[in-house]
ROGU-449545 format. One line per 10 residues: number of its first residue (from 1); their letters; for each residue x, z, y of C-alpha. Coordinates in nm, 4 decimals, padded with zeros to 6 digits. Example, Ala and Ser with C-alpha at 12.3 -4.5 7.8 and 13.67 -1.06 7.14 Angstrom:
2
1 = AS = 01.2300:00.7800:-00.4500 ~ 01.3670:00.7140:-00.1060
//
This chain:
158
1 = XXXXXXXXXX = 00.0000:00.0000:00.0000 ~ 00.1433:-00.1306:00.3230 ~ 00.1313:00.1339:00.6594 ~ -00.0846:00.0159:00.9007 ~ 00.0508:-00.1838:01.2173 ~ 00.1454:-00.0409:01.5433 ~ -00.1075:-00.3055:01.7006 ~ -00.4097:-00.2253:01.4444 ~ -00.3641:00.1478:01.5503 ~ -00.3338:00.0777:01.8687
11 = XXXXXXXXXX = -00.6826:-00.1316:01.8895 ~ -00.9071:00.1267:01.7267 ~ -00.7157:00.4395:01.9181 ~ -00.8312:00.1526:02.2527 ~ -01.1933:00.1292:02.0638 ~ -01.2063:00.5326:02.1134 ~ -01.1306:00.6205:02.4242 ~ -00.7746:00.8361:02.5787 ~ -00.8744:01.0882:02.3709 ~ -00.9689:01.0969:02.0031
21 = XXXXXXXXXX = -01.0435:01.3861:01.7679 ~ -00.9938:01.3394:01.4209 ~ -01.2806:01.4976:01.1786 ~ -01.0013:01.7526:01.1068 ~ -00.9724:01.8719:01.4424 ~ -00.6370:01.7029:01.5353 ~ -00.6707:01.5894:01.8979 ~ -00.4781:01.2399:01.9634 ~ -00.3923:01.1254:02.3110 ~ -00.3166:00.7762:02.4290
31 = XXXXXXXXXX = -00.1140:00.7083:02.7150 ~ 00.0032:00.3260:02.7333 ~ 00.2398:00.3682:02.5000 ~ 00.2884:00.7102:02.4879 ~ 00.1201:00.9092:02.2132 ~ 00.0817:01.2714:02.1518 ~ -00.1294:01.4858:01.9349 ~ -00.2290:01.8520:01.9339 ~ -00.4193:02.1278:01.7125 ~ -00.5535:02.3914:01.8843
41 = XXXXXXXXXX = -00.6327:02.7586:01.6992 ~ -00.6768:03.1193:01.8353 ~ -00.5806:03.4809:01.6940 ~ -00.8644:03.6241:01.9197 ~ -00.7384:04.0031:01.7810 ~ -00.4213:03.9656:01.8841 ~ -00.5122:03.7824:02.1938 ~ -00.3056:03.4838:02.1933 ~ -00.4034:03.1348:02.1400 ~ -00.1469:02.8474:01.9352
51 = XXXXXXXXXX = -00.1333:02.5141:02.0041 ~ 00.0818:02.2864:01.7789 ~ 00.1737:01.9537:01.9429 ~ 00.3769:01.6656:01.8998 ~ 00.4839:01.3499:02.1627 ~ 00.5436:01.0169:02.0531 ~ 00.7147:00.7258:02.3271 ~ 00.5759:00.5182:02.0607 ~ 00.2913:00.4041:01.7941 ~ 00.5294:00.3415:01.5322
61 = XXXXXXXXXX = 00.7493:00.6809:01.5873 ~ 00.3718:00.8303:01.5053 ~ 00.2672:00.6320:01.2651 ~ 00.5914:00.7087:01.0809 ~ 00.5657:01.0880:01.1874 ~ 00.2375:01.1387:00.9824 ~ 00.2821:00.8749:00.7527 ~ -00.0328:00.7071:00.8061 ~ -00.1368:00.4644:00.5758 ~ -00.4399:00.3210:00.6570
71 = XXXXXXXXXX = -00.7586:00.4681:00.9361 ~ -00.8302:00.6829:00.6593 ~ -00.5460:00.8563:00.7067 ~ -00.5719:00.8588:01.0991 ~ -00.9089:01.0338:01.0404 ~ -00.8481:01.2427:00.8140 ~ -00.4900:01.4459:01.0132 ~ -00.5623:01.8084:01.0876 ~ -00.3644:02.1121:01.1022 ~ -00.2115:02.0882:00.7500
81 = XXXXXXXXXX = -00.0169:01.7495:00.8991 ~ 00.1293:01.8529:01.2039 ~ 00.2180:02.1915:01.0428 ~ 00.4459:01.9884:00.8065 ~ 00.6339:01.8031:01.1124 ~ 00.6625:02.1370:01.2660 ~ 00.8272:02.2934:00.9808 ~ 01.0517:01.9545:00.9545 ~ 01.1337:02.0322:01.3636 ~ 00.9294:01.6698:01.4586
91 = XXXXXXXXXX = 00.6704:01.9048:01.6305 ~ 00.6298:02.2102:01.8705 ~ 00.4345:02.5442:01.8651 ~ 00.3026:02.6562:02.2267 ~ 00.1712:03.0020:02.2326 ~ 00.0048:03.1584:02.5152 ~ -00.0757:03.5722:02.5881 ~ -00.4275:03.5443:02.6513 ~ -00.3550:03.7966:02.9233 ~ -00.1092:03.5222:03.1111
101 = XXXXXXXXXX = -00.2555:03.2354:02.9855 ~ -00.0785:03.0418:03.3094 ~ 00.3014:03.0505:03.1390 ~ 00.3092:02.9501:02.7395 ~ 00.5886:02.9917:02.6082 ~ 00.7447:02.6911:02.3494 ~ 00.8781:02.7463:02.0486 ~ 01.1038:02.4263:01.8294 ~ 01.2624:02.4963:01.5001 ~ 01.6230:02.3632:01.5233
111 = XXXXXXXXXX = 01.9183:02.3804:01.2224 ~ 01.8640:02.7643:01.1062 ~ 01.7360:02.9069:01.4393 ~ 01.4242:02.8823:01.6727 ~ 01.4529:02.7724:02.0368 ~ 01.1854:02.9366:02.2603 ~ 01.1616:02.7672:02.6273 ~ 00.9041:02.7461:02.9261 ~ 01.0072:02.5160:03.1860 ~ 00.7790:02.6648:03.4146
121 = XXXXXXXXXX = 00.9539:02.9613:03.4110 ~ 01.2945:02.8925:03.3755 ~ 01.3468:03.0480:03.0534 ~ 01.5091:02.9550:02.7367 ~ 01.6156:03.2003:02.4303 ~ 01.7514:03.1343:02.1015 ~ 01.6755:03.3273:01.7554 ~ 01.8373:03.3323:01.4649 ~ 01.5552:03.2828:01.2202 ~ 01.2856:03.0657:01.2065
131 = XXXXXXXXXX = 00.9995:03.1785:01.3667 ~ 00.6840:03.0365:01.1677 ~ 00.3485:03.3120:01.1229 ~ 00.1654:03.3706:01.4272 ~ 00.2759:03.7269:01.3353 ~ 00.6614:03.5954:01.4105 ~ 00.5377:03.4475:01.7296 ~ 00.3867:03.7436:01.8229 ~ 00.6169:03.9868:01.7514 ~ 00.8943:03.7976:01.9585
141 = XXXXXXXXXX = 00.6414:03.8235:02.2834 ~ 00.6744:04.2005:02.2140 ~ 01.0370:04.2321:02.1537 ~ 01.0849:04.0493:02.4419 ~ 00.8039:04.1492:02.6824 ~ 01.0585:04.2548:02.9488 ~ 01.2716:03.9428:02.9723 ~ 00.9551:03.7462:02.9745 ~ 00.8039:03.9092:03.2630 ~ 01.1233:03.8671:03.4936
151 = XXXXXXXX = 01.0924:03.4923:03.3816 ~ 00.6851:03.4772:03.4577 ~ 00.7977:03.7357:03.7972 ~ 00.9924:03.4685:03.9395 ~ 00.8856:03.0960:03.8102 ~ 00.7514:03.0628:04.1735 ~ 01.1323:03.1484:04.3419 ~ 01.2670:02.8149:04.1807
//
């Protein structure tokens, strides 16, 4: 079975608008050529909210990324997919405090560490483990809560 073409995706993603949700709640969104896609998901308990997203300059760079075979398989991508390409470092994980839901903080998986960033805020860390359970996620948030408010304190001063 051949993968589908870069022009074939690029007419039905045309046929459905900027943005398109697949029936997996993957939400794909078309730019030109530019591509990105992005699950959305909430630990309302632990107040923070994940978003998993990836950014293609490219159809084909996507259609390789998810391996997409035919529409079926465009319709058909949900979290289970672009959890793969974030554990293979092809996607990243934002996660937001609820409570200062203006700064989210990014997190890539890169050799045998994790790289957490927010451009808005100037910040960038590195940890030596690969930070994958929203529990990991939210645990660095609290072992860091004081170095991430300086960096939320003065994003503005920059």
């Amino acid at each position: 079975m051949s993968t589908i073409s870069a022009e074939e995706l690029a007419q039905y993603l045309a046929s459905k608008g900027p943005l398109f949700q697949t029936s997996n709640s993957l939400s794909i969104y078309v730019n030109g050529d530019h591509i990105s896609s992005e699950y959305k998901f909430e630990v309302e308990q632990m107040n923070f909210s994940f978003c998993l997203f990836t950014e293609e300059d490219n159809l084909i760079e996507f259609i390789d990324g998810f391996r997409i075979k035919n529409l079926d398989d465009l319709e058909e991508l949900g979290y289970k997919n672009i959890w793969i390409r974030y554990l293979i470092r092809e996607a990243d994980m934002e996660v937001t405090e609820l409570e200062i839901e203006e700064t989210p903080i990014n997190f890539r998986l890169h050799k045998m560490k994790t790289m957490v960033f927010c451009a808005a805020s100037h910040y960038y860390d590195e940890v030596y483990a690969h930070l994958t359970l929203p529990e990991d996620f939210i645990r660095y948030f609290h072992e860091n809560q004081k170095k991430l408010q300086v960096a939320f304190a003065n994003r503005y001063k920059f």
